[in-house]
C-alpha positions as CSV (number, residue, x, y, z in Angstrom):
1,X,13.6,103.2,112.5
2,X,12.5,100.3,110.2
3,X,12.9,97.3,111.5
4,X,15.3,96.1,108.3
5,X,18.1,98.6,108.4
6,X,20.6,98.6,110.2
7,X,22.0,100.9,112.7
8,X,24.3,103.5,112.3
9,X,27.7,103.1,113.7
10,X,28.7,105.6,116.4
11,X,30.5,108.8,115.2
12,X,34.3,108.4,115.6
13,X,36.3,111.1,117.3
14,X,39.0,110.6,115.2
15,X,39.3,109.3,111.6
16,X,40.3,106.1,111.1
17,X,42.9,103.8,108.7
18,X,41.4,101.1,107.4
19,X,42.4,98.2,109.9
20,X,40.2,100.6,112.3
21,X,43.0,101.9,114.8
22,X,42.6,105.5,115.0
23,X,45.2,107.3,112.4
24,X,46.5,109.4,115.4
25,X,47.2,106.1,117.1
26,X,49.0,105.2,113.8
27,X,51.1,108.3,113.7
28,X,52.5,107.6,117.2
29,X,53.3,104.3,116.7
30,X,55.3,105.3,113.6
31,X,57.1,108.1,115.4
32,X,57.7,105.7,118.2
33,X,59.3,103.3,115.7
34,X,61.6,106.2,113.8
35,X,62.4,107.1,117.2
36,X,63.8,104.0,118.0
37,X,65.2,103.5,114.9
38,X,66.5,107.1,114.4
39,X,69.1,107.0,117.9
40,X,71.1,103.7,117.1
41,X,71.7,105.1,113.3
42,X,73.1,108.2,114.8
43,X,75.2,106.2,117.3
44,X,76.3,104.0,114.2
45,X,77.1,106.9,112.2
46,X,79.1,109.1,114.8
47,X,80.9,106.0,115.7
48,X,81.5,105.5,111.4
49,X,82.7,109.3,111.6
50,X,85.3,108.5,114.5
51,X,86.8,105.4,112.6
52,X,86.8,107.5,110.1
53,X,88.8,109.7,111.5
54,X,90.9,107.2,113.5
55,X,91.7,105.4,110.2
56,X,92.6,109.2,108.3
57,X,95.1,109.5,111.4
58,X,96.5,106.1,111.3
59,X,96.7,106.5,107.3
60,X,98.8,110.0,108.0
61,X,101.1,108.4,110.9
62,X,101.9,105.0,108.5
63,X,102.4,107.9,105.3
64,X,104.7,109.4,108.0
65,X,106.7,106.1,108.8
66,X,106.8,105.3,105.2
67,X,108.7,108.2,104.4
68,X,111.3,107.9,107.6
69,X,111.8,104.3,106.2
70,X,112.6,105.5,102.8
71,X,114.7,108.1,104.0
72,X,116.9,105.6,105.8
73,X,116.8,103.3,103.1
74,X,118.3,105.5,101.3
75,X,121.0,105.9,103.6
76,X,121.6,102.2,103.8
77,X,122.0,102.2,100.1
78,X,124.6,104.8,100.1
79,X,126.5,103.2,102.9
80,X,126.3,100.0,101.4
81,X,127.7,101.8,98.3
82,X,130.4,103.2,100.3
83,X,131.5,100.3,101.7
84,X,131.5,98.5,98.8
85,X,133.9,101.0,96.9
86,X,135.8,100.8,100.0
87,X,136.2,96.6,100.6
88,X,137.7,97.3,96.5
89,X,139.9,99.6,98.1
90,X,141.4,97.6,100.3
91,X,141.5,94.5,98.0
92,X,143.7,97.0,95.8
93,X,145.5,98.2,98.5
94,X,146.3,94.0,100.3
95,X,147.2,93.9,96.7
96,X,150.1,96.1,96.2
97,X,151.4,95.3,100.2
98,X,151.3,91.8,98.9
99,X,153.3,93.1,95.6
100,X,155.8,94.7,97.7
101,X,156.2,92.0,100.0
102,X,157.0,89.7,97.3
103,X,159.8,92.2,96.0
104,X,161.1,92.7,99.5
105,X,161.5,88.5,99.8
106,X,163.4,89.0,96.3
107,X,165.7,91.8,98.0
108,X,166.3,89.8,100.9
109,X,167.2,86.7,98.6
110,X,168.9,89.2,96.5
111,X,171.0,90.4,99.2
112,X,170.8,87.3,101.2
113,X,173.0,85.6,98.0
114,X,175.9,87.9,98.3
């Protein structure tokens, strides 16, 4: 060897990135880190998919409600209806007992007076 040139580096088993850690060493890091990274996103998105489905459920029970609500609204609007055409009844009807009352007084006074 010449005494100016330098020596040669020792063959490396494996090829390496540029920083110098060996690429497979790089590759197993970055499956360690989607590994990691890969199980909570599945937890998150099975626990989105059951919300989800908890809220579709909820959303179908309220529809439900909803519609047994209007459906006995709608009964409470006829009743009230009914009752209403029924408080005029009676105002018509304490009106003509109070009519006749009045003409049996003027009976009795009538017949009162002979």
């Amino acid at each position: 060897m010449p005494p100016n040139t330098p020596p040669e580096p020792a063959p490396s088993p494996s090829p390496e990135h540029r920083s110098g850690v060996p690429l497979s060493r790089v590759f197993e890091i970055g499956k360690d880190v989607i590994t990691i990274a890969v199980v909570p996103l599945t937890l998150w998105i099975v626990n989105l998919s059951i919300d989800n489905a908890l809220q579709t459920e909820r959303i179908g029970n309220l529809q439900e409600e909803v519609k047994v609500l209007r459906e006995e609204q709608a009964k409470i609007e006829k009743l009230r209806d009914e009752l209403q055409t029924l408080a005029i009844q009676q105002a018509r009807v304490e009106g003509k007992v109070d009519t006749a009352n009045a003409r049996l007084d003027q009976i009795k006074s009538l017949l009162g007076g002979n």
